[in-house]
N, C-alpha and C positions, 0 to 999 in steps of 0.2 A: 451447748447453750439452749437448745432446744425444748430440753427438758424441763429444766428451771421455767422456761418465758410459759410451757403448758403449765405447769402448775401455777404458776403466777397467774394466771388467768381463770384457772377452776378458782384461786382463792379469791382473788376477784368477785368472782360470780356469787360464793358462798356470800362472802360477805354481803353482796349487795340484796343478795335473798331473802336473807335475818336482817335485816336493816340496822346492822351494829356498827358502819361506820359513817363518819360523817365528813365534811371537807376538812376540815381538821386532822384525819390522818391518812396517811400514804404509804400504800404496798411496797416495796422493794425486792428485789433479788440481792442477796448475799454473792457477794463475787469471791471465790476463797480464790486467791494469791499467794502461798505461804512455801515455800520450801523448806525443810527441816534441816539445811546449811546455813540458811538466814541467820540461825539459831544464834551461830558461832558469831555475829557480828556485835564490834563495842558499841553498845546502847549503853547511854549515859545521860540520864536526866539533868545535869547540869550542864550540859553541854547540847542542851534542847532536841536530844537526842532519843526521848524515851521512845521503850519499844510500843512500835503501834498492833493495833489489831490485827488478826491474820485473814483481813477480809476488808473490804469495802461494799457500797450499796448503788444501784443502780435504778432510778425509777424518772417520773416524770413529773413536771409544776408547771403550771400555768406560769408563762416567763414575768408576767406583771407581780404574783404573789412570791416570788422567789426572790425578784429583785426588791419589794418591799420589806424580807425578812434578812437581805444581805449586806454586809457592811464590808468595808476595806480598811486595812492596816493602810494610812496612806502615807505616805514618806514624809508630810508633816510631823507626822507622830513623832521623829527621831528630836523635837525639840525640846522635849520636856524635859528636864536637866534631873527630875526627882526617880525617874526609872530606874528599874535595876535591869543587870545585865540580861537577867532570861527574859526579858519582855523587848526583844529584837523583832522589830514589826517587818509586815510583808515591802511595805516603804514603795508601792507600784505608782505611777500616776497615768490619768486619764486622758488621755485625747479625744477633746469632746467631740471632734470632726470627723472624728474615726466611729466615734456612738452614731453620730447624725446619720452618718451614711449607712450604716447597718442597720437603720430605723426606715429609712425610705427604702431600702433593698426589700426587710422583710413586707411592706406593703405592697410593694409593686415586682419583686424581683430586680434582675437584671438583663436588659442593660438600661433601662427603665430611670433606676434609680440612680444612675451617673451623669446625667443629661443635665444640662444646666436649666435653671427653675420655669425662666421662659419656653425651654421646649416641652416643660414635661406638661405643660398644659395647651398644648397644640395637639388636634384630633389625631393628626396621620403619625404621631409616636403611639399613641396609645395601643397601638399593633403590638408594641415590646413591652408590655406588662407581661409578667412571670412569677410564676408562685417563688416567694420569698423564701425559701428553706433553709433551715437551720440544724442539719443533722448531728454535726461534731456535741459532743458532751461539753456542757459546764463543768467544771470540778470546783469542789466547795469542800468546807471543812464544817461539822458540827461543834460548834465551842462547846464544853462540857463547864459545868457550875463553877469550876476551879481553875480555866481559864482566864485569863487578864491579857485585856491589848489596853494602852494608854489609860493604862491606871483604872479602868474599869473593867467590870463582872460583868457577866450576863445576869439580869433579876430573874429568879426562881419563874413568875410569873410567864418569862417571856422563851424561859428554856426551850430548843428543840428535843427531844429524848428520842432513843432509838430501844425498842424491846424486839428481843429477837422469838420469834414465833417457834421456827424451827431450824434446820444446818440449810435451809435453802433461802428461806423466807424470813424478814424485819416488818417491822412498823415501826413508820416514823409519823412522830405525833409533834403536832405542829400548839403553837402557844392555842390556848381555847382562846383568846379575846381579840381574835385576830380580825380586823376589819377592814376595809378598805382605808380607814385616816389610820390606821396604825402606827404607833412607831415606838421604839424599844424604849423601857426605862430608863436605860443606863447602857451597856454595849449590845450589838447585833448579835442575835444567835448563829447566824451564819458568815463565815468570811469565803471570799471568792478565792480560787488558786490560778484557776486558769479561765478564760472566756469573760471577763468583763467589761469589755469593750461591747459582747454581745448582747449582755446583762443590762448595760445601762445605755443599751436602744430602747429599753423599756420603761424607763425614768417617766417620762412622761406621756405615757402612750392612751391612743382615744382609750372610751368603755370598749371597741369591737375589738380590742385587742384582749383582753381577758383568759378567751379561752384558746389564745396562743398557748402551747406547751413545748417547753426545750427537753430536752434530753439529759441529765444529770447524774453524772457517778461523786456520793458524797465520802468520806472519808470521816471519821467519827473522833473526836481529841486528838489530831492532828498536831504533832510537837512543833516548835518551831523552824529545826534544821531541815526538818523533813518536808514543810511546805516551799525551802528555800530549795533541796534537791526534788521534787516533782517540778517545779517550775522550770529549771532546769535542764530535766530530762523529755519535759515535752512541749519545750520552745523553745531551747536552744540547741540539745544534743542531734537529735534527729532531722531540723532543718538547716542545722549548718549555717544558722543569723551569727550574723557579727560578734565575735562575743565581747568590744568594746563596748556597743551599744544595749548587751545583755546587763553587763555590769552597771552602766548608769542607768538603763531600768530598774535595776533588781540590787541595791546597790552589800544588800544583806549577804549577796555571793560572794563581793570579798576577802568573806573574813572564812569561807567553807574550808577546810581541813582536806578535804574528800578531794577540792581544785586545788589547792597547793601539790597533791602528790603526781597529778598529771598536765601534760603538755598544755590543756587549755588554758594555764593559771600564767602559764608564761607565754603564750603569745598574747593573751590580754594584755600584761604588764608593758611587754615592748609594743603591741599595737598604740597604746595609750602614750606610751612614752614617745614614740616615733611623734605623734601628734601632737604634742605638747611642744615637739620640740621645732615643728615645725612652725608655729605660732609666733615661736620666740623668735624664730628665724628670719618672720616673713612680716609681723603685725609692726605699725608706724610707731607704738608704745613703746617698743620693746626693747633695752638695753643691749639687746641683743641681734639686733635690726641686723642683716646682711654680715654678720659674725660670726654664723655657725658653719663649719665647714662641710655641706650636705653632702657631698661627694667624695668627698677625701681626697682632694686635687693637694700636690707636692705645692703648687705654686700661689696657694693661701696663704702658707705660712702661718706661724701666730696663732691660729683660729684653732678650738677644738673642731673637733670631727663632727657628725652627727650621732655616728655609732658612738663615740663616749658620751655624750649625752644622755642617749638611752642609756647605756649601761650606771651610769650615775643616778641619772631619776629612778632606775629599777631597786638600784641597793637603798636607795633614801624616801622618797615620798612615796614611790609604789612597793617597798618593801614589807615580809610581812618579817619581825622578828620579836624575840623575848628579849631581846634588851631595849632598843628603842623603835618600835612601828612605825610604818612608814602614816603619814597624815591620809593620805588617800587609801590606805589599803587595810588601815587595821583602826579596831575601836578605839578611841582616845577620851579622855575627861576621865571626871569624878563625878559618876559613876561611867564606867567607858564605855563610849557610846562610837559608832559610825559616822563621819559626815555624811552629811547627805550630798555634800556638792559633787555637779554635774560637770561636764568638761570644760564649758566657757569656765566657770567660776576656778577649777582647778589651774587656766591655765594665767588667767587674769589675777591670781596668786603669785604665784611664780614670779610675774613680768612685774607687779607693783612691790617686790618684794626686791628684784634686781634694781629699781630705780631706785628706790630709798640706799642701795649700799652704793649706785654709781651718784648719787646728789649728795653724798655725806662725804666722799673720797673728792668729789669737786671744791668741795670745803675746807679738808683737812690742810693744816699744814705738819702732819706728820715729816719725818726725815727721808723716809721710804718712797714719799710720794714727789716730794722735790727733788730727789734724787734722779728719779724715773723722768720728772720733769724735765730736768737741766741738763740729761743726758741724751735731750735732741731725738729722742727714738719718734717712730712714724706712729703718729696717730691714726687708725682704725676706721675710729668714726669720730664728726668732726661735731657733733652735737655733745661728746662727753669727754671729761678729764684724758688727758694722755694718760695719768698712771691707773687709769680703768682699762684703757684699750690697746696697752702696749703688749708687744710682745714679749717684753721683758718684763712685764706684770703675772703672778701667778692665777690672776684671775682668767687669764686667757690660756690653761693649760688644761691638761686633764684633769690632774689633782684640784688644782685651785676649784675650778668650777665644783668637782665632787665633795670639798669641801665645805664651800657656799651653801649647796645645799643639802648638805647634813646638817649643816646649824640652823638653816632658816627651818626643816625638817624637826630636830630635835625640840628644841626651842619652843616653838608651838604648838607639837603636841604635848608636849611637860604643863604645858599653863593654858589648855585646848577650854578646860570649862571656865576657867576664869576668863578665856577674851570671849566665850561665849560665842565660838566657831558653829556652833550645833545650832545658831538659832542662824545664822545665814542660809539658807532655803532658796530655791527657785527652782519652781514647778514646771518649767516647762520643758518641752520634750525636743530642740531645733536643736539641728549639730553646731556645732559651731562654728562662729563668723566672726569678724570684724566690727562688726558693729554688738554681737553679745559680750564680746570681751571688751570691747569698749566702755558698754554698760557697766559690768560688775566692776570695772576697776575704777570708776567714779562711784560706786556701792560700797567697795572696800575703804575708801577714804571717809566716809561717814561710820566706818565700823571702830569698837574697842580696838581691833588688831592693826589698826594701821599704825598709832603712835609707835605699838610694841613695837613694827616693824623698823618705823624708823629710829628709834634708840640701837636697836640690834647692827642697823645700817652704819651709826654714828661711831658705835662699838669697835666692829671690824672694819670700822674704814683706816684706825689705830694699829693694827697689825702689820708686819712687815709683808707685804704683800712682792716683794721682788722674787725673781728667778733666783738662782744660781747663778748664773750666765751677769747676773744684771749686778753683783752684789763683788765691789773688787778687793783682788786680793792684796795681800801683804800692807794694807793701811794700815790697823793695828789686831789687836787679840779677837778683839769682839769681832771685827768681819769675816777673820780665818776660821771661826768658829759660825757664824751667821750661815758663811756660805758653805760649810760643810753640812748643817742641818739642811739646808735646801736642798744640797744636792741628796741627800736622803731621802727626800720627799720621789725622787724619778725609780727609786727601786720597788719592787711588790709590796712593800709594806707600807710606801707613800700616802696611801687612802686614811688609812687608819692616825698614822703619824699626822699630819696637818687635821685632822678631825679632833687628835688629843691635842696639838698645839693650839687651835682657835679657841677650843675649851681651854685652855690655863691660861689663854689670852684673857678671855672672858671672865675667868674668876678673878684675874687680879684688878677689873674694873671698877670705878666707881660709878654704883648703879641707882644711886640715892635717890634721882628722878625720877627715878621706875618706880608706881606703887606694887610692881613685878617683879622680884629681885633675880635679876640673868644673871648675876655671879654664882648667887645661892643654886639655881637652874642647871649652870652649867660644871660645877662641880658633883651636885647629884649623875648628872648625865657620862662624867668622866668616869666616875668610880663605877655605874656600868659598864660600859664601853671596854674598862681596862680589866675587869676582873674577868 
C-alpha cells in the first residue's frame, strides 16, 4: 500500500503545480481486488448480478460535500407498484438518534458527547472533549447514466465519472455546478452501502464543519445483488449482529440465493419464526393466547408445540419456493416486489388473520362445529368458540394449524398487488412490543386486506374442521369415509393433503362478495401445488 499512497501524493503535487485541478475533481487509489477464479463465478445481469469492476477507489471528501452528493434507496422506495423486478432498492432506514449522536461525538469526541445536554454545558466536563474521529471508510456506489433507483436516472448534468489516469491512479470528477444549495435533478449520483448513519451526522452541520474529511472506498456501477452481498459481508458476517435484525434492516437479503444455500438463511427463518410464535403465544389479541405449547409438556394436551409452529411458519410465510413464496420471504405482486414489513407488522398479520377465522367459526352453524359443540369437549380458552379451541378441532393440531396457514400464506401473496400489501410501510427501527403489535393491527383493519381476510375467515370456518378421533364411526358412508380422510391427514403426507383439501374447499365456494375471486385463487394455487 505504500507505494500507491507515494505516488498518490507526487500526483497530488504535480497537479497542484500545473494548476489543472479544481474542487471538482478528486485523486484516487485504484485498489485491484481481482482473482482470476472469480472469473468462474455465475454473473448474471438479470439477476442484478452483473460482473463488476476488478478494482475499486479509495480517496477522501469533505464529509459535508459527500453527504450533499449522496442519496439512499430507502425502504419507501418498495412502494411503487410501477417497478420492475431489477430495480430492488437498498430499502435501509435511518435512525436519526443514532445520526445525532455521531454529530456531537464528531464535535466534541467522547465521552463528551454521551452526557446529557445539561452536563455538557457545565465547565468541569468540558475536561472530556476529544477529537471526534472517524477513521472507518464510507462505502458508496457511483451510479453510472444507466442506473435507475425509483424510476429515476441520474441527469447527465449531475453525473459523477470516474477516468482512470493509470493501473494505480483515477480521477473522480464531481458534477461542475456543484454548490453549497445544490441538489440533483432527478436521482443522486451517489448511493451509500455502508456508514450512513455517519454520513447523515453531516445533514446539518455548522460552516466549521466543511473541511471535515471521511475516509471513502467508492465502487463504480455497483449491480444491485452485490450491494445487497457487501452489506452483508461487512455488517453482518464478520460482527456476528443478529441476523433477525439484519434481515428487517436490509430486508432485499431475503430473497439472496447465495443465503438460501447456507446455514444463516435458516437460522434466520427459525429465529423469526421462534418470535413470531412467541407473540402469538403471549400477546392479549391473540387467538392464540396461552395455546401454544412452548415447551412440549405431555400434560397440554390438545395444543401444538412450539417447534411445530416454527417448522410451519418456516415451510409457509418464511418460505422461499417456485411454486408458492413464502409472504415474508420472497417478492410478491405484479410486478414482484418484497414487503417491506418489519416484525411487529409481520406478526400483527398473522394474529388479525387468526381472529377473523376464530370470529367466523363463532358464527358458523356448520355441522362440524355443532357437532364439536354438543359433544361436551373442554374448551381451551373461554374467550372463543369450543369448535376453535377443542382438542378435537384440527385447528389445534400440527396439520390444521400448517394448513391455516398455508392459505392465509397463499391467498395473499396470489392477489399481494391488488390488496396493496407493498404500500403498508413502517419505518421504524423498535423490536417488538405489545403495544407495536397492537398498533398495526388497528392499521390492518383500516387496510384493503382485512375484508379479504375476513371472507377467507367466513370461507374456512365451512370446512370440516374435526379430528379423526372427533368424527364417529359406522353412522353412515359419508363418516366412514370423512374419517378415514382425516386419519390421512396424521401420516407424512398430511401437510400437503389438507393444503390440497382447503384448496377444493375453497374452489367449491361462493365467492360473489369478493371483488377478489378466492375460488378462481385457489384453484390456480391447486394446480401448482399438485403438479
Amino acid at each position: 500500500m505504500q507505494v500507491p499512497l507515494i505516488k498518490l501524493l507526487i500526483y497530488n503535487y504535480l497537479i497542484m503545480s500545473h494548476n489543472i485541478t479544481s474542487k471538482n475533481e478528486i485523486t484516487a487509489i485504484k485498489v485491484h481486488q481481482w482473482l482470476p477464479i472469480w472469473d468462474e463465478i455465475a454473473f448474471d445481469e438479470k439477476e442484478g448480478r452483473q460482473k463488476p469492476e476488478p478494482y475499486f477507489y479509495m480517496f477522501s471528501i469533505s464529509a459535508v460535500l459527500l453527504k450533499r452528493l449522496t442519496g439512499i434507496d430507502r425502504r419507501r422506495a418498495v412502494v411503487n407498484a410501477s417497478r420492475k423486478q431489477k430495480e430492488k432498492g437498498i430499502q435501509r432506514k435511518l435512525q436519526e438518534s443514532r445520526s445525532a449522536e455521531i454529530s456531537r461525538y464528531v464535535k466534541r469526541g467522547f465521552p463528551w458527547s454521551s452526557l446529557p445536554d445539561s452536563y455538557q454545558q457545565k465547565s468541569e466536563y468540558q475536561k472530556l472533549q476529544k477529537p471526534g474521529w472517524l477513521p472507518s471508510a464510507i462505502v458508496i456506489n457511483i451510479l453510472s447514466k444507466d442506473d435507475e433507483r425509483t424510476n429515476k436516472k441520474v441527469a447527465d448534468i449531475d453525473l459523477v465519472t470516474v477516468s482512470q489516469i493509470d493501473k494505480e491512479i483515477a480521477k473522480i470528477q464531481l458534477p461542475q455546478n456543484l454548490t453549497s444549495s445544490w441538489k440533483p435533478k432527478d436521482e443522486y449520483p451517489l448511493e451509500v452501502i455502508d456508514g450512513q448513519h455517519r454520513l447523515w451526522a453531516f445533514e446539518s452541520s455548522e460552516n466549521n464543519m466543511e473541511e471535515y474529511q471521511l475516509p471513502v472506498i467508492a465502487f463504480n456501477g455497483l449491480d444491485t445483488s452485490w450491494r445487497a452481498y457487501l452489506f452483508w459481508t461487512i455488517n453482518i458476517q464478520p460482527k456476528k449482529i443478529n441476523p433477525s435484525l439484519a434481515f428487517d434492516l436490509y430486508p432485499l437479503l431475503r430473497t439472496e440465493d447465495w443465503l438460501e444455500e447456507t446455514k444463516r438463511h435458516t437460522i434466520y427463518k427459525n429465529t423469526r419464526a421462534q418470535e413470531i410464535v412467541e407473540f402469538l403465544w403471549s400477546h392479549q389479541e391473540s387467538p392464540w393466547l396461552d395455546r401454544i405449547n412452548m415447551l412440549a409438556e405431555t400434560k397440554m394436551g390438545g395444543t401444538v408445540t412450539q417447534s411445530a409452529w416454527i417448522a410451519s411458519l418456516g415451510t409457509s410465510f418464511l418460505t422461499r419456493s417456485n411454486i408458492v413464496g413464502g409472504l415474508f420471504a420472497e417478492p410478491v405482486g405484479h410486478p414482484k416486489q418484497l414487503l417491506p414489513w418489519n416484525r411487529s407488522q409481520q406478526i400483527a398479520f398473522i394474529i388479525y388473520a387468526g381472529n377473523m377465522l376464530a370470529e367466523a367459526i363463532k358464527k358458523t352453524n356448520s355441522e362440524w362445529a355443532k357437532k364439536i359443540r354438543s359433544a361436551g369437549t373442554a374448551n381451551l380458552h373461554s374467550n372463543y368458540d369450543v369448535a376453535f379451541t377443542s382438542p378435537k378441532s384440527l385447528l389445534n393440531t400440527d396439520q390444521g394449524i400448517r394448513g391455516f396457514l398455508y392459505i392465509i400464506n397463499d391467498l395473499n401473496a396470489f392477489y399481494a398487488s391488488e390488496l396493496k400489501l407493498h404500500e403498508w410501510v413502517d419505518q421504524s427501527l423498535t423490536e417488538p412490543s405489545y403495544e407495536s403489535v397492537n398498533q398495526h393491527l388497528k392499521e390492518i383493519a383500516k387496510l384493503d386486506v382485512a375484508d379479504y381476510l375476513k371472507i377467507i375467515g367466513i370461507l374456512l370456518s365451512s370446512f370440516d374442521w374435526r379430528t379423526a378421533d372427533a368424527v364417529e364411526k359406522n353412522v353412515d358412508a359419508r363418516d366412514d369415509d370423512t374419517k378415514r380422510k382425516k386419519s390421512a391427514y396424521r401420516g407424512s403426507g398430511g401437510y400437503k393433503l389438507i393444503r390440497q383439501d382447503l384448496l377444493e374447499h375453497l374452489k367449491s365456494q361462493d365467492c360473489t362478495q369478493m371483488t377478489l375471486n378466492i375460488a378462481w385463487a385457489a384453484e390456480n394455487i391447486f394446480k401448482k401445488i399438485s403438479s
